[in-house]
N, C-alpha and C positions, 0 to 999 in steps of 0.2 A: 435303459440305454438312451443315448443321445438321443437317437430316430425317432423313439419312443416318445420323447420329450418335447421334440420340434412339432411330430405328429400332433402330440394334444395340443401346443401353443395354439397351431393352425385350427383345430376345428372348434375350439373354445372363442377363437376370434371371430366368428360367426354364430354364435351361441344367440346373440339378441333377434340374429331372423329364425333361430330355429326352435320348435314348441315339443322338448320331448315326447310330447304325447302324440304327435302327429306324425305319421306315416311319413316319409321325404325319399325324392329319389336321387339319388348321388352317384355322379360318374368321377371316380380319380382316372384321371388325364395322365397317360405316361404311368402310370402308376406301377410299373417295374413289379417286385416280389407280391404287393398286394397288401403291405405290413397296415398301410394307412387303413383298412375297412375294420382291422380290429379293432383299433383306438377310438374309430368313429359308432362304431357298435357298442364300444364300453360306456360310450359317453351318450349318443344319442338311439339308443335299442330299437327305434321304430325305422331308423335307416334301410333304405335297400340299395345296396353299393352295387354297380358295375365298375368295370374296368376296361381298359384300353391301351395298349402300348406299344409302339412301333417295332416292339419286340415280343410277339405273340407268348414265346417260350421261357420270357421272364418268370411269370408267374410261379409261384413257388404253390405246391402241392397242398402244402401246409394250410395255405390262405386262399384255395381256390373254392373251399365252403362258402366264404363269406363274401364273395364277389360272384359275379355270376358276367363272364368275360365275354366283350364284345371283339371279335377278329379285328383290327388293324387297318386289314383289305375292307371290309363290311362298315367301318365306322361311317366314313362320309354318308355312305348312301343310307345307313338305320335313319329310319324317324324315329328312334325315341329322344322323348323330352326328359330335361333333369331341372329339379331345383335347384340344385349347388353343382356346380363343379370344381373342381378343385386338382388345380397346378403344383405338387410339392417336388421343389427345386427338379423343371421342367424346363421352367419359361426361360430362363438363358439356357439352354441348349438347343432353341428354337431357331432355325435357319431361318424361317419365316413367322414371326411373331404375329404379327400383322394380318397375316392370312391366315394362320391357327383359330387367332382371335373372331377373326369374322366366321369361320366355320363353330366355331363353340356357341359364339354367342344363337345361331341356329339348331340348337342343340339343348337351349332353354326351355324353362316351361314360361308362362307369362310371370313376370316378378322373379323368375330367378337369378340367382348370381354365382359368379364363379370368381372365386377365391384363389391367389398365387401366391405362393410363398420360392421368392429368388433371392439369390444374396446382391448385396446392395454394390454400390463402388466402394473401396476401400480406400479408410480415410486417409492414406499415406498418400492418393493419387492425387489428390489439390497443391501435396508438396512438393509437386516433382520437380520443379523449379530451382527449389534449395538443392537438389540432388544433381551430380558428375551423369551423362550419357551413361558411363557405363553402370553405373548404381540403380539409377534408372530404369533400365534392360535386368538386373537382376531382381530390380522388384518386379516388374510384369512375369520374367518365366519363373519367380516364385509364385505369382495368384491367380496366373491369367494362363489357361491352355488352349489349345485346340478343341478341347472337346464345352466350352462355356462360347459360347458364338459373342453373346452380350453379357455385361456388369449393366447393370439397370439403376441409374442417377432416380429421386423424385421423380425429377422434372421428367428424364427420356421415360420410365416407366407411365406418368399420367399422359404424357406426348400421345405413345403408343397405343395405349386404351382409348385414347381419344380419338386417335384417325382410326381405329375399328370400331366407333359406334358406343364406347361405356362411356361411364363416368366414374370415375373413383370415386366408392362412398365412404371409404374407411380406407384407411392407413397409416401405419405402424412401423416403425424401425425396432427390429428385435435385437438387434447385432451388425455391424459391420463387419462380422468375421464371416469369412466359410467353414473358419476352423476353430477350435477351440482356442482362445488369447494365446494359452501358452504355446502351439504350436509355432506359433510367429517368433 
């Protein structure tokens, strides 16, 4: 499946901090059905994955083996610490980015890092120029809803990590789509 595929992209992109043979503790962020802790077990077996998601009852039954779920209400105040955490298509639907950021990055062990996979701006929006108002308006309510807060430039994405305290050590452009090309 896609999910499947974007899943491994994401945790193969942090493969050079990760030593299969070592134990790592991994919180997916938002992590909805839970699908992400299998791919991450397929690939690195010494994982021990929690979860978290502002929708406690997400969690699918299926996958709640392989995750070991922290309540929503419980998150802020848990001390535990993670080696990775990882955002998959979370961080634009963050009302508060920023603030997210600075509670995760407390939520590290020392050297950790936390990994997001968002979809980018879409490359049609640099042309909006050549485009009529109303053409315009049909591209944003075709890729832009209510429920995506932020499209995430480079630039506003290293911006944002940057006023919470990271540094971008790695990044990647996989697609400028959300969707599949030919969906477009």
């Amino acid at each position: 499946s896609r999910l499947h595929q974007r899943f491994t992209k994401v945790a193969l992109f942090c493969e050079e901090y990760i030593c299969r043979d070592t134990d790592i503790d991994v919180l997916d962020y938002g992590g909805g059905g839970g699908q992400f802790s299998l791919v991450l077990k397929s690939l690195f077996p010494k994982s021990n994955s929690k979860i978290v998601d502002m929708q406690d009852t997400r969690l699918l039954d299926a996958f709640s083996p392989m995750n070991s779920q922290i309540k929503f209400i419980d998150f802020e105040a848990s001390d535990e610490k993670f080696d990775f955490i990882f955002l998959n298509d979370v961080f634009e639907h963050l009302t508060f980015p920023h603030e997210t950021l600075q509670l995760l990055s407390s939520k590290l062990k020392n050297n950790g890092k936390i990994c997001i996979d968002t979809p980018c701006i879409f490359w049609l929006y640099s042309l909006t120029k050549l485009f009529s108002k109303s053409t315009h308006k049909k591209l944003l309510r075709g890729t832009v809803d209510s429920d995506h807060q932020h499209i995430w430039t480079k630039k506003s994405f290293i911006n944002i990590c940057a006023k919470s305290g990271f540094k971008v050590t790695k990044y990647i452009r996989i697609s400028e789509y959300t969707q599949p090309p030919s969906f477009y």
